[in-house]
Wavefront OBJ file of the C-alpha trace (Angstrom):
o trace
v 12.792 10.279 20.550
v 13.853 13.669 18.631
v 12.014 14.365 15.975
v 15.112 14.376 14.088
v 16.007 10.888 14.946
v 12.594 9.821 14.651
v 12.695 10.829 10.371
v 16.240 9.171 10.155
v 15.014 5.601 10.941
v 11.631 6.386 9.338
v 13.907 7.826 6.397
v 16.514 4.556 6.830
v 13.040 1.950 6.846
v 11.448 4.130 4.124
v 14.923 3.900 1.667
v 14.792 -0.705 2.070
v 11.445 -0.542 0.981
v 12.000 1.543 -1.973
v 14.336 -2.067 -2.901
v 10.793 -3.831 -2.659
v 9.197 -1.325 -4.536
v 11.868 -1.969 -7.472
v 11.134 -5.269 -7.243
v 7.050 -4.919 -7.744
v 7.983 -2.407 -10.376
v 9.988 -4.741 -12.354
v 6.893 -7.743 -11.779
v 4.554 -5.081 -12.961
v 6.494 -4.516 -16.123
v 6.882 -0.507 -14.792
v 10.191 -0.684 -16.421
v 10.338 3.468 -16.224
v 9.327 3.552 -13.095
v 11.755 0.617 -11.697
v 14.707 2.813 -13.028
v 13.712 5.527 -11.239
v 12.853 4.142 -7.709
v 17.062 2.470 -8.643
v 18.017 5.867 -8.833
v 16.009 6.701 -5.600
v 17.494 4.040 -3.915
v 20.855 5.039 -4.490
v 21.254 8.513 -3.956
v 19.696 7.918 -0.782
v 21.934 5.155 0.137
v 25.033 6.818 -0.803
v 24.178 10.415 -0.687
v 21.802 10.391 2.434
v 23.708 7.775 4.588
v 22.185 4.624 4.035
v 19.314 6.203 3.602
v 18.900 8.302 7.075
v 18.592 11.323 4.945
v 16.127 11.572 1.673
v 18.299 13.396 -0.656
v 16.245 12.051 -3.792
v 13.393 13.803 -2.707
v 15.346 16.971 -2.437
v 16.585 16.420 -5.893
v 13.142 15.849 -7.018
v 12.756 12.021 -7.589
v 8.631 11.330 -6.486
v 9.086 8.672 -3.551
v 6.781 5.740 -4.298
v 5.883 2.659 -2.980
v 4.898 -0.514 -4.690
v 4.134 -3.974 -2.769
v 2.809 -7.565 -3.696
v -0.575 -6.950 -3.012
v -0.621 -4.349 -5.637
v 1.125 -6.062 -7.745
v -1.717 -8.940 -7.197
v -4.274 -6.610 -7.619
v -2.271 -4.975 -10.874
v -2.590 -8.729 -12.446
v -6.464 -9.202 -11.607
v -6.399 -10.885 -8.385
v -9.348 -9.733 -6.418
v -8.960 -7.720 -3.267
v -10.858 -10.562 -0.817
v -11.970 -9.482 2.453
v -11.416 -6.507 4.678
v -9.275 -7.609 7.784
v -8.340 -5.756 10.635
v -4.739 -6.954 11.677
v -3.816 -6.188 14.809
v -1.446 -3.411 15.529
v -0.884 -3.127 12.120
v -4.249 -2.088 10.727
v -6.472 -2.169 7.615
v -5.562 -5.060 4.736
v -7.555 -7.379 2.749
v -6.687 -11.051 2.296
v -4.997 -10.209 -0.882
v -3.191 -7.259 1.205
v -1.959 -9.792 3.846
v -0.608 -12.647 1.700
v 1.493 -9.754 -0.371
v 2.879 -8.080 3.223
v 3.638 -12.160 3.719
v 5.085 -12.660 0.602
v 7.704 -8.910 0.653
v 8.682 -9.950 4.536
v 9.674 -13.902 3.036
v 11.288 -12.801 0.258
v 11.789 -9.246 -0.775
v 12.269 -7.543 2.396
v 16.038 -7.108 2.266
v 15.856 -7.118 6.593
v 14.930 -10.910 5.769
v 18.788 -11.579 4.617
v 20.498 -9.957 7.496
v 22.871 -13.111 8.866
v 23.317 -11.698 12.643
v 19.595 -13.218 14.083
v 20.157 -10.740 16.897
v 20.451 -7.726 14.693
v 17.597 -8.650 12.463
v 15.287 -8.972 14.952
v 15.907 -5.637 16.878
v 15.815 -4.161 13.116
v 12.614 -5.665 12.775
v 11.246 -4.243 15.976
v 12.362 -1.239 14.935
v 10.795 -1.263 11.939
v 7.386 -2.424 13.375
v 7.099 0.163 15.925
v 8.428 3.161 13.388
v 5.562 1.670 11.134
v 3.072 1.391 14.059
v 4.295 5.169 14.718
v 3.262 6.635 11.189
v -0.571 5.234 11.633
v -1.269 7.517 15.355
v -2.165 10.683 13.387
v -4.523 9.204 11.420
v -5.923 7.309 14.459
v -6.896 10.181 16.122
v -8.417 12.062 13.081
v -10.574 8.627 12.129
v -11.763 9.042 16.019
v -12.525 12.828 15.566
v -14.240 12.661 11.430
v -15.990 9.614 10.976
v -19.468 8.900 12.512
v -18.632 5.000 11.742
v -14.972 4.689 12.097
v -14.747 1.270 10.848
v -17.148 1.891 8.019
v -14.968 5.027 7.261
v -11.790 3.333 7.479
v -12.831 0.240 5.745
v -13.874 2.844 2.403
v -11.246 4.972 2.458
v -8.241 1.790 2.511
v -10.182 0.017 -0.764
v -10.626 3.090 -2.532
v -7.011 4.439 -1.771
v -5.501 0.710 -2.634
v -7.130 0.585 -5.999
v -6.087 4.287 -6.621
v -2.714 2.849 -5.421
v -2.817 -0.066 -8.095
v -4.192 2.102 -11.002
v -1.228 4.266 -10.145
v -3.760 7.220 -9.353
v -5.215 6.713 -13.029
v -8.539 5.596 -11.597
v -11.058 4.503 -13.928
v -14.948 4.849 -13.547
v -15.495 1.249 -13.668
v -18.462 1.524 -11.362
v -20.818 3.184 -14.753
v -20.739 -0.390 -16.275
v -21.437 -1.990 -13.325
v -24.301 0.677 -12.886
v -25.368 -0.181 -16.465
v -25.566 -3.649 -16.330
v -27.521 -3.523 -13.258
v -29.720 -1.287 -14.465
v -29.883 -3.733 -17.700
v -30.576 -6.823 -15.183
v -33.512 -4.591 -13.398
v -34.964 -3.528 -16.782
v -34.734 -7.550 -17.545
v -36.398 -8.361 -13.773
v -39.264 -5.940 -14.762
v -39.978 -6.894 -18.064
v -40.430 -10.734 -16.800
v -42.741 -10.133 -14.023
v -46.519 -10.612 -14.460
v -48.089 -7.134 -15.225
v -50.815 -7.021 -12.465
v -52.293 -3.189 -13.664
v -54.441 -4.897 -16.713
l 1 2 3 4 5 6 7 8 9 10 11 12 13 14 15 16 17 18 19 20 21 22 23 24 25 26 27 28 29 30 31 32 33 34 35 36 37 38 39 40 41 42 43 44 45 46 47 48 49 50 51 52 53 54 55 56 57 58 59 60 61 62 63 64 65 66 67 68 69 70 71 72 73 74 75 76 77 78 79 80 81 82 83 84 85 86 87 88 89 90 91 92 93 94 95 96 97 98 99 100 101 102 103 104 105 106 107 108 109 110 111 112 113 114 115 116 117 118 119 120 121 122 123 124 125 126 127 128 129 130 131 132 133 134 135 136 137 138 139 140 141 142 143 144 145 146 147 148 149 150 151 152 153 154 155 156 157 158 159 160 161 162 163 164 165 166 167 168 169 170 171 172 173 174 175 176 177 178 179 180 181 182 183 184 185 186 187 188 189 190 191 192 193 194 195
């Protein structure tokens, strides 16, 4: 397709999921930030078309995006394993239950009555979000000498930057610490054998 069309649905997709982010900003207590991801969502829904065009980010309104697996992970629950889904990509367990848990309930494609019409929206959707991932494909191919390795790192460390809203904090020094504390520990117990 044109690469016009092309950012209108991404733009249309994009402007529904700033209703989930709302949502996840409101379970999160991100009462600031739910306001202005409202806002977002409707000057692009009335301004931009139903969202084909992304006036808010013309107007300056940061586009954001907020699901239930960082909302999970804002509330303590552990990431779980790495999965690779397929056609969709990286997740962990935590990941995939939250992606379950927006599509079931918070997904506002999920309330469209015509079961024709949702399901080619849902297409849609799944091959405009299958669409976003082939630049980054080809890159992983090109940069990483372990692409699953590579891929694997860089999705945990960008989903807890995601769920620290970018305010990451060093918690790996403490963790260094009390390893260090448990090896100091380890070595004091053990038999000296240079007597």
């Amino acid at each position: 397709l044109p690469s016009p069309v092309r950012s209108g649905v991404n733009n249309f997709f994009s402007n529904l999921a700033t209703f989930v982010t709302v949502i996840n900003d409101l379970l999160q207590f991100k009462l600031d930030k739910a306001m202005d991801d409202t806002g977002r969502l409707a000057i692009n829904t009335t301004f931009g078309i139903a969202g084909l065009i992304d006036w808010a980010s013309r107007d300056g309104i940061e586009k954001r995006h907020q699901d239930l697996g960082q909302t999970l992970g804002y509330w303590g629950v552990c990431d779980g394993a790495f999965l690779m889904l397929p056609l969709l990509g990286p997740s962990t367990i935590r990941d995939t239950a939250g992606l379950v848990g927006d599509s079931a309930f918070f997904d506002p494609l999920g309330y469209v009555g015509d079961v024709s019409l949702r399901n080619q929206l849902l297409v849609t959707k799944f091959v405009d979000t299958r669409a976003q991932y082939l630049p980054g494909s080809d890159l992983l191919d090109e940069a990483a000498l372990d692409p699953y390795v590579f891929l694997r790192d860089a999705y945990l460390q960008c989903r807890h930057s995601l769920i620290q809203d970018g305010n990451v904090s060093n918690d790996e020094k403490p963790q260094e610490g009390a390893d260090a504390e448990d090896d100091n520990k380890i070595l004091a117990a053990a038999p000296e054998t240079n007597k």
